[in-house]
Steps between C-alpha positions, in 0.01 A plus 500: 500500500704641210326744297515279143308265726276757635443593158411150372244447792305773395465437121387186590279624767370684242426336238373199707260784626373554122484159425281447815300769368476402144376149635216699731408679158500157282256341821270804497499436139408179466283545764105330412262799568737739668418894347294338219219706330362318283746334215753848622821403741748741581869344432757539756801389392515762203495842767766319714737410255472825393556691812805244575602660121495887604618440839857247389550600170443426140704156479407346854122656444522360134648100628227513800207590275649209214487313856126580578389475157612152484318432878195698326476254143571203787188611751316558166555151304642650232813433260814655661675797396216763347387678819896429614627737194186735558608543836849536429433767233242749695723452864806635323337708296348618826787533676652734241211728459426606890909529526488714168204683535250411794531605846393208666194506706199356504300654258719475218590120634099425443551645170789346359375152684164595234654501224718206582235308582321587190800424299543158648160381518445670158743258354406225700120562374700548103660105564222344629189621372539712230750316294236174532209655379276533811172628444435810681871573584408904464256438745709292713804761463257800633285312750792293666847562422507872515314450864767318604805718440270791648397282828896411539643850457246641742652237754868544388529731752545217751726374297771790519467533871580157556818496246622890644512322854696208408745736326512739799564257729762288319666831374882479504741777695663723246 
């Protein structure tokens, strides 16, 4: 086997391997009952898109989160293209600010998957229930959308193993 072919075989090893992934984190999701206290569900598909962002880079992370956005507003039955340009936005800003600033481990992964998550489902919460005129949108903003981006970040973790595997096993010879 040459080695261009060699090469080819594991890029798409390896992003078939996040793409498996992304649709294990779309199914735990969308999953009835599955890590649910009471009207709080952690998200999945924000943490991995995220670690696939620090992990590749800022324009792979940055297409693969638009990517898992789009599967997230799908799995959610909402209008394409707002949690797709969320996700595209906080991956590569992600991706710039751990290879800027952060060393990468896992505490600083659960905090930078906080804030994203906050910043996302902040938005999100600004769209959909703000905008409209809810009643009791404070109280839904403190009592369930901040418990979500804390219940996901403390899980991230998971997610970072999962993508630093996939890149250490596809990982191309210098």
């Amino acid at each position: 086997m040459t080695s261009r072919s060699k090469r080819n075989l594991m890029l798409a090893g390896k992003w078939a391997s996040y793409f498996v992934l992304l649709m294990l984190a779309a199914t735990l999701q969308t999953t009835p009952g599955f890590l649910v206290l009471g009207e709080i569900r952690p998200v999945f598909i924000l943490p991995l898109c995220l670690a696939v962002a620090v992990c590749e880079g800022e324009y792979p992370g940055a297409f693969f989160g638009a990517a898992g956005g789009l599967l997230w507003d799908f799995t959610a039955g909402r209008p394409g293209g707002l949690l797709g340009l969320g996700m595209l936005c906080v991956c590569f800003g992600a991706a710039i600010l751990v290879s800027l600033y952060l060393r990468l481990n896992s505490m600083n992964f659960v905090l930078v998957s906080g804030v994203c998550a906050v910043l996302v489902t902040g938005v999100d919460f600004l769209f959909f229930y703000a905008m409209p005129g809810y009643a009791g949108a404070a109280a839904r903003y403190f009592e369930v959308v901040l418990p979500i981006a804390v219940f996901t970040a403390a899980l991230s973790p998971a997610s970072l193993w999962a993508a630093r595997r996939v890149n250490r096993r596809f990982a191309l010879p210098d």
